[in-house]
RODREN-371977 format. One record per residue: residue in one letter; x, y, z of N, C-alpha, C in turn. Coordinates in pm, 1 decimal. Atoms other than C-alpha are relative to their C-alpha. Last residue first. Example, Ala and Ser with C-alpha at 12.3 -4.5 7.8 and 13.67 -1.06 7.14 Angstrom:
MIMI aa   n.east  n.north     n.up  ca.east ca.north    ca.up   c.east  c.north     c.up
MIMI  s    -82.0   -119.0     -6.0   1367.0   -106.0    714.0    -77.0    109.0     73.0
MIMI  a     89.0   -119.0      0.0   1230.0   -450.0    780.0     90.0    120.0      0.0
***
This chain:
MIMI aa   n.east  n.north     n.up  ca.east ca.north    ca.up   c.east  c.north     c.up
MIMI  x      9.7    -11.8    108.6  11658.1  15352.5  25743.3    136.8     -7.7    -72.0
MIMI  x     26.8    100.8    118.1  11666.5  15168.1  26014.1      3.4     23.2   -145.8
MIMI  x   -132.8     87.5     31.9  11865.6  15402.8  26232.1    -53.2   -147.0    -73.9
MIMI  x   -107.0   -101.0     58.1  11591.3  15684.6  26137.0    107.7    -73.0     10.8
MIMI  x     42.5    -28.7    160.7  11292.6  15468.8  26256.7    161.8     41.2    -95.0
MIMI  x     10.8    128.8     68.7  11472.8  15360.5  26553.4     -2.6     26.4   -145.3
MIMI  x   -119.5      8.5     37.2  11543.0  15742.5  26672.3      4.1   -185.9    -92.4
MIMI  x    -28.6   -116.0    157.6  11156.8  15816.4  26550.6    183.9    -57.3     -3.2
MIMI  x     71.5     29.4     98.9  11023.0  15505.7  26785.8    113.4     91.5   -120.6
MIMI  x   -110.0    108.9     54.0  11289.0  15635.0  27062.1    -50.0    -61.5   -119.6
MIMI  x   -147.3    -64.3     99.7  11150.0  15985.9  27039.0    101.7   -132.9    -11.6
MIMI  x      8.1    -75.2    157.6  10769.5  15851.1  27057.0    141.9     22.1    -61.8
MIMI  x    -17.7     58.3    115.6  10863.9  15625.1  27336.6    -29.7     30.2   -145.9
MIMI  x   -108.9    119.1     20.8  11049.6  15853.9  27529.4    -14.6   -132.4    -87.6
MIMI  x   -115.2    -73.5     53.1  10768.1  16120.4  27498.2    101.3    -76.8      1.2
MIMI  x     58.7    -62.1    158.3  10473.8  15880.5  27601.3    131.4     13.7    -92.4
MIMI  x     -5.1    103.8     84.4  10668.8  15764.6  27898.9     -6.5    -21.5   -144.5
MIMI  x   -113.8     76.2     58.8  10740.0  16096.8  27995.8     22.0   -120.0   -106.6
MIMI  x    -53.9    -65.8     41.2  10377.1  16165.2  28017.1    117.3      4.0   -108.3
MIMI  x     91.3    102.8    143.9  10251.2  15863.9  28170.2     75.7    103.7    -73.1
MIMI  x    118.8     -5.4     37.3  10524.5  15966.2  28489.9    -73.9    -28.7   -133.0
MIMI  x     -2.4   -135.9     69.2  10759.1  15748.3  28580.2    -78.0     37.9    -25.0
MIMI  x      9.1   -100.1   -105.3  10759.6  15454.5  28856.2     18.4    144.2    -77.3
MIMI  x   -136.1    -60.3     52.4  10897.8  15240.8  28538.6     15.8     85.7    147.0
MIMI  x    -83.5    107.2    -32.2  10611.7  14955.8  28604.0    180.8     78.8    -11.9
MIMI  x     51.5     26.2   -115.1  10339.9  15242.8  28671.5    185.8    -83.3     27.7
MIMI  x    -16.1   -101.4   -127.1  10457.5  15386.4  28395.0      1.6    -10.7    105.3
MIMI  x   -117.7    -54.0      9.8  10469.7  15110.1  28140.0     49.6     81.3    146.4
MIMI  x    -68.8    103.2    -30.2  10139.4  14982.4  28247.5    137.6     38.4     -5.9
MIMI  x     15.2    -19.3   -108.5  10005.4  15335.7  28153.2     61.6   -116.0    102.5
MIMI  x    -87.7   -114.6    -35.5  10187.6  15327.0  27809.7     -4.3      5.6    160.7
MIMI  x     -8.4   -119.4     33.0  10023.6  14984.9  27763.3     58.6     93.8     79.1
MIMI  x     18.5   -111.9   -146.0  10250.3  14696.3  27830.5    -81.4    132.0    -71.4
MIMI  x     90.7    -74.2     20.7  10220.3  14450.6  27507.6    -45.6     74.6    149.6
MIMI  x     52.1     53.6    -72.5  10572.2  14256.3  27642.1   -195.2     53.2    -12.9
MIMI  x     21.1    190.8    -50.0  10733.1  14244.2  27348.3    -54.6    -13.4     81.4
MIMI  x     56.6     75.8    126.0  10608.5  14631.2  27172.9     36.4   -165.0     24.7
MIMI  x     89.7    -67.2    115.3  10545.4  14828.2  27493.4     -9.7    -86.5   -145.7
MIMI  x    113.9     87.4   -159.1  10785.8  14650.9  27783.7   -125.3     65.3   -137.8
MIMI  x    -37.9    197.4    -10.0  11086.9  14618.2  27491.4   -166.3    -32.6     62.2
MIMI  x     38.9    103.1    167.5  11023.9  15002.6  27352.5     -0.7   -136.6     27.4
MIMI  x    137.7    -30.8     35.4  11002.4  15133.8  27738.0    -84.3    -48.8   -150.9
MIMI  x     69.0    102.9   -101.9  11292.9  14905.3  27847.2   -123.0     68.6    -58.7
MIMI  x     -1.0    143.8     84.6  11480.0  15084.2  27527.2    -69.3    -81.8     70.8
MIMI  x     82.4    -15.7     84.3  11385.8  15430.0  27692.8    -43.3   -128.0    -49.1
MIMI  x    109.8    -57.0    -59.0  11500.2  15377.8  28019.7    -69.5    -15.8   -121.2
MIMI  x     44.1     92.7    -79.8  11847.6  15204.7  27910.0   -138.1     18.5      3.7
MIMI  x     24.8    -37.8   -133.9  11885.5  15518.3  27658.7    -29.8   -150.3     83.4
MIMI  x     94.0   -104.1   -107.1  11884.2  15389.0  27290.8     78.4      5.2    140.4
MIMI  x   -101.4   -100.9     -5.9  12212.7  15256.5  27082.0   -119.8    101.4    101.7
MIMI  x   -109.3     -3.3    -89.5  12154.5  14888.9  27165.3     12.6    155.9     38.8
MIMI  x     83.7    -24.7   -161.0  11779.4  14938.4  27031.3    119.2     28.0     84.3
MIMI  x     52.0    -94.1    -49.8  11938.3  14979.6  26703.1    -67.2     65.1    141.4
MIMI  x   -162.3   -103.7    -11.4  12212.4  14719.5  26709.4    -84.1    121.9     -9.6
MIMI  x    -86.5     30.4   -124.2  11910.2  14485.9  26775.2     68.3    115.6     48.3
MIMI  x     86.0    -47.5    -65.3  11700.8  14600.5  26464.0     79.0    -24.5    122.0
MIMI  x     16.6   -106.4    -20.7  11976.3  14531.0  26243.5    -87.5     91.2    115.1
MIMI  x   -134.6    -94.4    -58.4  12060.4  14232.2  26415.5      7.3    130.9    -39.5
MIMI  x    -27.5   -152.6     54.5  11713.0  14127.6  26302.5     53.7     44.5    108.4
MIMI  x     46.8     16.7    126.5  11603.0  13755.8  26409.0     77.3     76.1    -66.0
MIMI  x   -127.6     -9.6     44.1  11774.8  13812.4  26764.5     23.1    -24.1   -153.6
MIMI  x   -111.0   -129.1     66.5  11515.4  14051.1  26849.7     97.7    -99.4    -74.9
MIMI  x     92.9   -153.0     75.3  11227.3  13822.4  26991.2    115.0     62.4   -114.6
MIMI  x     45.2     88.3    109.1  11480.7  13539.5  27086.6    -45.5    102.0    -61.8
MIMI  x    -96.5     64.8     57.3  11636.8  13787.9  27331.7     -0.5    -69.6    -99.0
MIMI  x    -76.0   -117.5     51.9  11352.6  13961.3  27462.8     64.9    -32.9   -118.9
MIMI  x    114.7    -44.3     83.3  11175.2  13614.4  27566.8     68.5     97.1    -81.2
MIMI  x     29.9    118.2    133.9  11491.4  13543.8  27720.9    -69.6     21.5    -97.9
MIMI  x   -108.1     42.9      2.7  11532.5  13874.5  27928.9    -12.7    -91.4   -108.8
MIMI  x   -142.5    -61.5     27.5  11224.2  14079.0  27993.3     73.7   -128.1      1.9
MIMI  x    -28.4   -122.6    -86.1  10854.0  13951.8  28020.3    123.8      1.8     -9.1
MIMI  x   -132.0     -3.7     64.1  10605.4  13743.2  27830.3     84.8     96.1     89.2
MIMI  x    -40.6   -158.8     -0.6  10290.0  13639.9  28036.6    190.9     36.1    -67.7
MIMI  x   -148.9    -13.8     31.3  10180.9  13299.5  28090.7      6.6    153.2    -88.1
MIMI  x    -48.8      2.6    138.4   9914.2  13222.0  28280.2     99.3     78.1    -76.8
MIMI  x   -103.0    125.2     96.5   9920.2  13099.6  28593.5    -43.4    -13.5   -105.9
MIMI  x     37.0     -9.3    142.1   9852.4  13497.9  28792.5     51.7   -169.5    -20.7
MIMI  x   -127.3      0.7    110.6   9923.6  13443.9  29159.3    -38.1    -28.5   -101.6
MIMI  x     72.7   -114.9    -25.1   9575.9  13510.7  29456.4    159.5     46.3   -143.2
MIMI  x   -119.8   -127.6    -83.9   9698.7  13180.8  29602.9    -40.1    135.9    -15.3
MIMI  x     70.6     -4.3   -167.2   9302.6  12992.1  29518.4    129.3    117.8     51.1
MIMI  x     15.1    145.4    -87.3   9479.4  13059.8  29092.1    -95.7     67.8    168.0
MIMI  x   -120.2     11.0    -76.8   9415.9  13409.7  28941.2    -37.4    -91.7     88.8
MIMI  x     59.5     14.6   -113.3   9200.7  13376.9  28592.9    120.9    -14.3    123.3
MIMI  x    -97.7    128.0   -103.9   9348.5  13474.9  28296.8    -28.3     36.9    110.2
MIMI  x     86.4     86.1    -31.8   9088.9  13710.7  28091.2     65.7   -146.9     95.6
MIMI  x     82.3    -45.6   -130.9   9291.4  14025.1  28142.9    -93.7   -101.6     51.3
MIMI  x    -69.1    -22.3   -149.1   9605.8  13860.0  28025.1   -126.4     44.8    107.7
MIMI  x    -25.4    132.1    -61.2   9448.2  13695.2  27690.3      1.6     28.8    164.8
MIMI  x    130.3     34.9    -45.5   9287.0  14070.0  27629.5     10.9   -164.1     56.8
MIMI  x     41.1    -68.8   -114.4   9680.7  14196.6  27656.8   -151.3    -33.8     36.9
MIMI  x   -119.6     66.3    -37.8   9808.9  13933.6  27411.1    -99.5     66.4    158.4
MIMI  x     39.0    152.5    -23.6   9523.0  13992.0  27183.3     56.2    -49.1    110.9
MIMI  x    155.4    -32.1    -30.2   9560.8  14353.9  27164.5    -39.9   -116.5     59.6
MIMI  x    -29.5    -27.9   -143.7   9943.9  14303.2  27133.2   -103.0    -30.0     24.8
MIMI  x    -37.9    104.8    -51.3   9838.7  14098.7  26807.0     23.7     20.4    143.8
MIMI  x     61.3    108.7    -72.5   9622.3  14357.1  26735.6     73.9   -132.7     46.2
MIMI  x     76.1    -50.5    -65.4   9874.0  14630.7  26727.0    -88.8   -155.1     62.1
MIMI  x    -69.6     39.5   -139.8  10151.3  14375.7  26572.0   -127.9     98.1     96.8
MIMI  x    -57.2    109.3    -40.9   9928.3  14387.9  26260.5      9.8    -60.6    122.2
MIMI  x    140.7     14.3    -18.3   9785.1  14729.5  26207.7     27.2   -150.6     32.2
MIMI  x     45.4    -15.4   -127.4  10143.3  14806.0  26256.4   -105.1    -36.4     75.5
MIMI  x    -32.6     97.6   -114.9  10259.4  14556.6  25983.9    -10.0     60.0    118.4
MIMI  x     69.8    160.5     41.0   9995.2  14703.3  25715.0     78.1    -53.4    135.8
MIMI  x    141.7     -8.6   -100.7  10128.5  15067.2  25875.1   -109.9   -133.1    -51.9
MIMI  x    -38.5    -72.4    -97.7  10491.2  15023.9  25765.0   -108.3      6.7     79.5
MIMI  x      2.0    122.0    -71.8  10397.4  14868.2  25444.3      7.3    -13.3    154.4
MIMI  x     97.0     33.9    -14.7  10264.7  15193.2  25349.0     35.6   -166.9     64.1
MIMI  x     15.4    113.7    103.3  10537.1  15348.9  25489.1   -132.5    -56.8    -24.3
MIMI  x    -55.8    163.0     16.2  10508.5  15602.1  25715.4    -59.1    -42.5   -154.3
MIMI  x     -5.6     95.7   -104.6  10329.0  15917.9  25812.0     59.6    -89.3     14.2
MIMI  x    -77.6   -105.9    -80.5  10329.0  16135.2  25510.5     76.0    -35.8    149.6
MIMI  x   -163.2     57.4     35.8  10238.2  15811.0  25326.1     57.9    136.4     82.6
MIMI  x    -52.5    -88.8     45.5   9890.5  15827.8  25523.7    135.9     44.3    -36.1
MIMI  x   -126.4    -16.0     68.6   9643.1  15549.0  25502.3     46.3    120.7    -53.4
MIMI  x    -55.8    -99.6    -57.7   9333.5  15659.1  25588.7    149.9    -18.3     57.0
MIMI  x    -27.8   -133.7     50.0   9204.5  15509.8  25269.6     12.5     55.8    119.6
MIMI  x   -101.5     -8.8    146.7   9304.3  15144.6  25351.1     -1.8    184.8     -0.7
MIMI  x    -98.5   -118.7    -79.3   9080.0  15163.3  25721.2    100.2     47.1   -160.4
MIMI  x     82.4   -107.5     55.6   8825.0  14902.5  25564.5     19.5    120.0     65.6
MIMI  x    102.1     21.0     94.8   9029.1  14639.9  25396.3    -76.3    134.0     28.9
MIMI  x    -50.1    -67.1    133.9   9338.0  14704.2  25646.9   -140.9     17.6   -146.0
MIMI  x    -18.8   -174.0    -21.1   9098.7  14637.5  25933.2     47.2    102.8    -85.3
MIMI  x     94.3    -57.8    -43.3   8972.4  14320.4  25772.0     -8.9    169.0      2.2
MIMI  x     95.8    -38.8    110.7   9291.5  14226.8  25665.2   -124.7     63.2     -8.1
MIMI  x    -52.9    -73.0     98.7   9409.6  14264.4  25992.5    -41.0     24.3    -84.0
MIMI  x     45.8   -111.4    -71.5   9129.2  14088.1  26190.9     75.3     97.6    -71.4
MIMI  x    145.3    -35.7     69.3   9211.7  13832.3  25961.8    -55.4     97.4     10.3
MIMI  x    -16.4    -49.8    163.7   9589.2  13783.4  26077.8   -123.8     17.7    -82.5
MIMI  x    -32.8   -124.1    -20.4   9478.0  13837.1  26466.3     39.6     79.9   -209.5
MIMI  x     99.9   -102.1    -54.8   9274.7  13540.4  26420.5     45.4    107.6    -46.9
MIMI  x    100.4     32.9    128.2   9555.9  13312.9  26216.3   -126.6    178.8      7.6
MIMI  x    -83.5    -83.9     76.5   9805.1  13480.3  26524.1    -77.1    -17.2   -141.0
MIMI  x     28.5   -128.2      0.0   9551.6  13322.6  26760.8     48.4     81.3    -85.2
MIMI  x    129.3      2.8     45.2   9510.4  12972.8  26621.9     22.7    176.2     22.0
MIMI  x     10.4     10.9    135.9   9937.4  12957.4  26572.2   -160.3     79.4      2.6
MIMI  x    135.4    125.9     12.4   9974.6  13056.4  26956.8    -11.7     23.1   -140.8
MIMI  x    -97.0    147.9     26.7  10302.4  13296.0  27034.1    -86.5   -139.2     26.0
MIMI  x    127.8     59.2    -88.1  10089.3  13606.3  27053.4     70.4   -149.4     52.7
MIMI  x     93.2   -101.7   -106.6  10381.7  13816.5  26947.8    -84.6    -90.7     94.0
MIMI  x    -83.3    -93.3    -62.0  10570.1  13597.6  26733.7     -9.1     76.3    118.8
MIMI  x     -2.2    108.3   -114.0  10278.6  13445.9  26607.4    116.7     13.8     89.6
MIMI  x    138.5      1.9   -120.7  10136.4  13779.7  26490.0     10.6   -123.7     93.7
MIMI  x      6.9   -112.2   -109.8  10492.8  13846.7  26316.2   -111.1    -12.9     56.0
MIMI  x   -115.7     11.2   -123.1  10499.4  13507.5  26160.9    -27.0    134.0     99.2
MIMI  x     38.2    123.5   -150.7  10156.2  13533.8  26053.9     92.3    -47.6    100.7
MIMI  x     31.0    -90.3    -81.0  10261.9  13897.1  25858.1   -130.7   -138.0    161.0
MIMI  x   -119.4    -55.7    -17.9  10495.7  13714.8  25657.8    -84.6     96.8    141.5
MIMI  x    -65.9     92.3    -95.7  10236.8  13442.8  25579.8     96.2    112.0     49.7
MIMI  x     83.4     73.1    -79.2  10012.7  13710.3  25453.2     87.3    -72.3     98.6
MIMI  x    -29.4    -70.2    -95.4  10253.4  13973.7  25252.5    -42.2   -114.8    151.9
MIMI  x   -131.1    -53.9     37.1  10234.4  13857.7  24902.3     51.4     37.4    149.1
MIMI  x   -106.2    107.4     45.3   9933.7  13651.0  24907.1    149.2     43.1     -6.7
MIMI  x     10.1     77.4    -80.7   9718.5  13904.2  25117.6    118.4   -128.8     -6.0
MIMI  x    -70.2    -19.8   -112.8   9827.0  14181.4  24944.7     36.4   -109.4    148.8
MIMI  x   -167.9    -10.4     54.5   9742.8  14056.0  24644.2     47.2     37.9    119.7
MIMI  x    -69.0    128.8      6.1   9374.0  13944.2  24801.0    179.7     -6.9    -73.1
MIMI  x     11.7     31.1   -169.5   9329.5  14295.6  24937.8     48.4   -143.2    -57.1
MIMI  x    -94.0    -61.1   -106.9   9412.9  14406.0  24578.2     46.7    -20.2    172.0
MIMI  x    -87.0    116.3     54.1   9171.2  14156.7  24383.8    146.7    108.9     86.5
MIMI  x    -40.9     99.7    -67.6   8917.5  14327.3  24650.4    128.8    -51.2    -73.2
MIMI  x    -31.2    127.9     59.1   8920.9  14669.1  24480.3     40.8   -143.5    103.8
MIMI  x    100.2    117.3    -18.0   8684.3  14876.2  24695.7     47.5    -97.2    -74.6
MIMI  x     99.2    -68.5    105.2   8871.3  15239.7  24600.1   -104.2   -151.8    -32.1
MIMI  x     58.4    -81.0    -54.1   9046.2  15224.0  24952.1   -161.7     22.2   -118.8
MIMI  x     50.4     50.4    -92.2   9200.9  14873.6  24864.5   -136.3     92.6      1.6
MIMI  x    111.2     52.1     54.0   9303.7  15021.1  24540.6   -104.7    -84.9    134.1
MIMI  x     68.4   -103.2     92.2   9507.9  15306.9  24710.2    -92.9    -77.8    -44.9
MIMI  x    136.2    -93.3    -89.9   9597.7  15058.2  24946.3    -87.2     69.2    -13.4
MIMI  x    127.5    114.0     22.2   9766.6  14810.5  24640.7   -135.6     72.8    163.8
MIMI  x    107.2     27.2     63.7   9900.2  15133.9  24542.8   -122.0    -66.9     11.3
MIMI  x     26.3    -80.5    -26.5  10126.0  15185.4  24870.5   -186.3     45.3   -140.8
MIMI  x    106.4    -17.7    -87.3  10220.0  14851.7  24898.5    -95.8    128.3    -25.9
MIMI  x     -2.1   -119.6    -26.7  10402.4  14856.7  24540.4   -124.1    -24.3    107.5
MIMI  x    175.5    -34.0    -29.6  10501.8  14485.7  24539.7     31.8    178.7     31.6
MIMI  x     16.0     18.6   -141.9  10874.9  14526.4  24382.9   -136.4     21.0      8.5
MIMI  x     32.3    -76.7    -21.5  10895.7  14377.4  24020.2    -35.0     58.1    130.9
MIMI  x     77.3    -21.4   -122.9  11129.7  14150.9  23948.1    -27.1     82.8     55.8
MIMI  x    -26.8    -79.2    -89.0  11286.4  14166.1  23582.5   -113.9     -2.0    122.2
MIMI  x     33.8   -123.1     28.0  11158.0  13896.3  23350.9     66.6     75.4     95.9
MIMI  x    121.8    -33.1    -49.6  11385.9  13598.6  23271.7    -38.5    166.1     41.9
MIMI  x    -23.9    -89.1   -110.8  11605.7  13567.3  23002.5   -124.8     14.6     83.6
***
């Protein structure tokens, strides 16, 4: 008989992160790593950068671990935020460093509503059938914020709403997500 499969307990291997165990950063690394290169290539949609962005993780997770707060989320929950954060990070420092042709027109490549969207999501129909059930307004504010890495103020500008709002629509669509994922 084989043994019973044990689920990774993220939430320990942070606890040992925090208390300087490396053989923990490297369990996390082997158990979670490639899973968290799709989601950085996903995002950045370049293998070398999503490698980057997956180091910079570990890194951050390595020496952020103890403010890890389960009151807050999951612990896996904030390994794949610290994640997709820098991967936006990356996405948005690509955009500022793209040079604008003699016309005065961005030619580099920039992700932006419809197709892109569409692939993005169609991985996780759960996650889909959750965004379906937001607000038009809001769900453009979760699409232009976590696929297109719009910060909040980008958002606003590009919604004509104020920063404010924006904020508050994507905090309460974040929580209604949260709550139709669970």
């Amino acid at each position: 008989m084989n043994a019973p499969v044990v689920p990774f307990d993220f939430h320990r291997c942070l606890e040992a992160c925090a208390q300087g165990d490396r053989r923990a950063l490297q369990a996390l690394y082997d158990h979670e790593g490639a899973r968290m290169l799709g989601v950085a290539r996903r995002i950045a949609r370049d293998h070398a950068t999503a490698e980057d962005v997956v180091h910079d993780a570990m890194v951050r997770i390595w020496t952020r671990a103890a403010s890890f707060d389960p009151e807050r989320g999951s612990a896996r929950g904030w390994i794949y935020s610290i994640t997709r954060h820098l991967a936006l990070n990356s996405i948005r420092d690509t955009r500022r460093e793209t040079e604008l042709d003699e016309s005065g027109i961005d030619t580099g490549v920039v992700l932006h509503g419809g197709q892109d969207d569409a692939d993005l999501w169609s991985g996780s129909a759960k996650i889909y059938r959750c965004l379906e059930q937001l607000q038009p307004t809001p769900q453009r504010c979760i699409l232009h914020a976590y696929v297109d890495g719009c910060s909040h103020a980008e958002i606003a500008t590009l919604l004509g709403a104020p920063l404010g709002t924006v904020k508050a629509w994507i905090k309460r669509s974040l929580k209604a997500l949260r709550e139709c994922l669970e």
